[in-house]
C-alpha positions as CSV (number, residue, x, y, z in Angstrom):
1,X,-67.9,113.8,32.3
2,X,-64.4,112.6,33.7
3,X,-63.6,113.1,37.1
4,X,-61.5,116.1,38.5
5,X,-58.7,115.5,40.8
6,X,-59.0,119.1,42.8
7,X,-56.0,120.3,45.4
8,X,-57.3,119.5,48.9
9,X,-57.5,122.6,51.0
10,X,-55.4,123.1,54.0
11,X,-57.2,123.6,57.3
12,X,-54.0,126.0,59.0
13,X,-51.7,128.6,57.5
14,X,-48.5,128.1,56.0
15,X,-46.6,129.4,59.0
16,X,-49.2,127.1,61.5
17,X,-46.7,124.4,61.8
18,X,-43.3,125.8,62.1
19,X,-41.1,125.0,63.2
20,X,-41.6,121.6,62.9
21,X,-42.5,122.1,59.3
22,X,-41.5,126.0,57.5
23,X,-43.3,127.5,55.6
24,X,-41.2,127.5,53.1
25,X,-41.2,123.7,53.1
26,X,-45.0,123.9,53.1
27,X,-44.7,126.3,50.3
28,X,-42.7,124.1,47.9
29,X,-43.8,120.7,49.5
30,X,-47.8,121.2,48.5
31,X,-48.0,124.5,46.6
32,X,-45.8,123.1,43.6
33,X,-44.9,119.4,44.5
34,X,-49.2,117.7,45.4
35,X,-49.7,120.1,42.3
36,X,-47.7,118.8,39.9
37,X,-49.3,115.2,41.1
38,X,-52.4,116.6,40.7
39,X,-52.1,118.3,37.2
40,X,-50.2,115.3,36.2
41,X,-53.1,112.9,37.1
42,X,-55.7,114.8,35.4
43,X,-53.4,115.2,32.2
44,X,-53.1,111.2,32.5
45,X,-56.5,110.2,33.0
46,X,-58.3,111.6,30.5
47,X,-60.2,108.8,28.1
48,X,-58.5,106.1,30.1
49,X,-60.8,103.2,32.2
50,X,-60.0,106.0,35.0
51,X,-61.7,108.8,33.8
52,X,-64.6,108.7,36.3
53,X,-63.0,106.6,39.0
54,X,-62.6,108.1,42.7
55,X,-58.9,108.5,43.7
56,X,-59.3,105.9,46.2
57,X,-60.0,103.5,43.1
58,X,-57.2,105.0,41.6
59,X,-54.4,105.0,44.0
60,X,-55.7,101.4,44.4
61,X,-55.8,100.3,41.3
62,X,-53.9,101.6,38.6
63,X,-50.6,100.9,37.3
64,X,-47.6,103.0,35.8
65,X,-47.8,106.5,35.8
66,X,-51.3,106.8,36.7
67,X,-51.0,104.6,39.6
68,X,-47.6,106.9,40.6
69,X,-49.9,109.7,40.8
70,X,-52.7,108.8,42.3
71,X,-50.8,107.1,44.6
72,X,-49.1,110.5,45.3
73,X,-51.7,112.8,45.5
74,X,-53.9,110.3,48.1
75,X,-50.7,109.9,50.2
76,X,-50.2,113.4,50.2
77,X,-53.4,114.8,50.6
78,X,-53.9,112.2,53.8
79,X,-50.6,113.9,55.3
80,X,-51.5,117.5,55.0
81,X,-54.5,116.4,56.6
82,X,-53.2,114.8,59.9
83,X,-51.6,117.8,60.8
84,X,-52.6,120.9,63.3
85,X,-51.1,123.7,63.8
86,X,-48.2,123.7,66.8
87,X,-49.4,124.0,70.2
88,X,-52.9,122.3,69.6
89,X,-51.8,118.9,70.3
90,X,-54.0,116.0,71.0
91,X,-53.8,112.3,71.8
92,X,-55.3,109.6,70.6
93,X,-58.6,108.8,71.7
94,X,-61.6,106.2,72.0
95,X,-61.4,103.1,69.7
96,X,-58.3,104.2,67.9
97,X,-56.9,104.5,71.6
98,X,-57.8,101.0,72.5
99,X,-57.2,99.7,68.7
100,X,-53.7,100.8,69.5
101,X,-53.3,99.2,73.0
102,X,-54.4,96.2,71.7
103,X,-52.2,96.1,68.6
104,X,-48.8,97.7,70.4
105,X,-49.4,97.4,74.2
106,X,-49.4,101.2,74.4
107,X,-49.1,104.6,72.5
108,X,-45.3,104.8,73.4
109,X,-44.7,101.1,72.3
110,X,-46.6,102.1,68.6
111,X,-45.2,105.9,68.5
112,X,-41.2,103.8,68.7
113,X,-42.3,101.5,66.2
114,X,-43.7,104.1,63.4
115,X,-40.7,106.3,63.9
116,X,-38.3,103.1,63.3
117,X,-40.3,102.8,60.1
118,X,-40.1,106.0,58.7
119,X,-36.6,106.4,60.1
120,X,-35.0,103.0,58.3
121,X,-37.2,102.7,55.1
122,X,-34.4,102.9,52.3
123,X,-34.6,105.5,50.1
124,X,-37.9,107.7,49.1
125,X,-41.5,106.3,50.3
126,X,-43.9,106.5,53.2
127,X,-44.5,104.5,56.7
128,X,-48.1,104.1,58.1
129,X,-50.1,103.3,60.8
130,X,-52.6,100.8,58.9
131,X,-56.1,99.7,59.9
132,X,-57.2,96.0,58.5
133,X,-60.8,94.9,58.0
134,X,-61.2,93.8,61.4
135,X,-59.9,97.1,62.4
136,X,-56.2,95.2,63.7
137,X,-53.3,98.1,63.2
138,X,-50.0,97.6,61.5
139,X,-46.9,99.8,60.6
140,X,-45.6,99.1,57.5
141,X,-43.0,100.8,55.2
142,X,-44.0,101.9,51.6
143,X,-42.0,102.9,48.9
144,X,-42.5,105.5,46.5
145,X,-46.0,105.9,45.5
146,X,-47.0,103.1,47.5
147,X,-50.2,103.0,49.9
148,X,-52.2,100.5,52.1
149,X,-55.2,100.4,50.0
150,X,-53.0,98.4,47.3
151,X,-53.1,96.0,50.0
152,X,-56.6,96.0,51.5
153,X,-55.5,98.3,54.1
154,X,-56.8,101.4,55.9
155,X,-54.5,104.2,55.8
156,X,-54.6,105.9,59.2
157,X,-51.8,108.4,60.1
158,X,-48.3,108.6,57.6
159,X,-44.9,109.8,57.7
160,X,-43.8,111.2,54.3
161,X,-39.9,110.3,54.2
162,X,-39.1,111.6,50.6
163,X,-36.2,114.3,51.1
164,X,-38.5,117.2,49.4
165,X,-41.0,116.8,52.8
166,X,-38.0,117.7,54.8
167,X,-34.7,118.9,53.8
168,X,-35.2,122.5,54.0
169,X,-36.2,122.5,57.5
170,X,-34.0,119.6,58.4
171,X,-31.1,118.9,56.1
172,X,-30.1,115.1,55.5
173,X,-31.5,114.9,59.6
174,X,-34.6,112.7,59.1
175,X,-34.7,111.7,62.6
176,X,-35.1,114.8,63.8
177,X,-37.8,115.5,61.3
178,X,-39.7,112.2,62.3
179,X,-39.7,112.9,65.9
180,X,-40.9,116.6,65.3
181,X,-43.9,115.5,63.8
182,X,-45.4,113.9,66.2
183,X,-45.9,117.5,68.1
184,X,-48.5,118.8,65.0
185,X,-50.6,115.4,64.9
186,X,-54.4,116.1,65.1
187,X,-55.2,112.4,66.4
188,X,-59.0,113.6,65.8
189,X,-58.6,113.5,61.7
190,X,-56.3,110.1,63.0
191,X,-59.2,108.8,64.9
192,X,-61.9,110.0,61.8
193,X,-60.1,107.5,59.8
194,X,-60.2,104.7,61.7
């Protein structure tokens, strides 16, 4: 029995982050884009070495256009999962608080880094607030379908920067987009990762 890549289920309403992002965005951006990854992976997989392997192994793992997907649906998934709907904002808390001190000095120091990331990566792709094995953070800049675990990394919190996650709400204004979403963090799920 192969495995079967599933749509994750959303924990808010498509209207519970507007405006930062619409749900119109929301609509298009995981109704029909993470579904089309999803179908495509499934499709894809089928009597390959991946048939039974998690879509951590996956998105780890495979090349060409199974890797793509994987790669797409576990960055995707991790994004819609971050989020909480405006006006239940939280901070980050505990160890990821003091992992984040450590790494960046403070929260502001970290938040300025991760928004240059996401704001000067070239073209489509991701930027992410990594964890390594010994639980040190990083931002790094992604393209495409890339993601941390291709390099031994933890994926904590990401920024999707492909023009589909914003450019109904925002236009060709990433910035603005990038500095909205801080406001519709849930540093909980953040902090569950790490």
């Amino acid at each position: 029995m192969s495995t079967v890549i599933s749509m994750p289920k959303l924990r808010y309403s498509e209207e519970a982050l507007a405006p930062v992002i619409g749900k119109e965005t929301l609509g298009f951006h995981f109704g029909k884009h993470l579904q089309t990854y999803v179908n495509n992976l499934n499709n894809l997989i089928v009597g390959t070495e991946y048939a039974d392997a998690t879509l951590e192994t996956m998105a780890a793992k495979a090349d060409g256009a199974i890797g793509n997907n994987a790669g797409q649906v576990l960055n995707h998934n991790l994004y819609f999962e971050q989020f909480a709907p405006v006006g239940q904002k939280s901070a980050p808390a505990g160890k990821l608080a003091e992992a984040i001190d450590k790494s960046f000095g403070s929260f502001d120091e970290m938040k300025a880094k991760m928004t240059a990331a996401a704001s000067t990566l070239f073209g489509s792709g991701w930027a992410w607030l990594c964890a390594d094995a010994e639980g040190r953070l990083s931002i790094a800049q992604m393209p495409n379908a890339d993601n941390p675990l291709r390099h031994g990394l933890r994926p904590l919190l990401t920024f999707d920067v492909w023009e589909h996650a914003y450019y109904l709400d925002y236009q060709n204004r990433r910035a603005d987009y990038i500095n909205a979403l801080w406001d519709i963090i849930d540093w909980n799920v953040v902090g569950s990762r790490f």
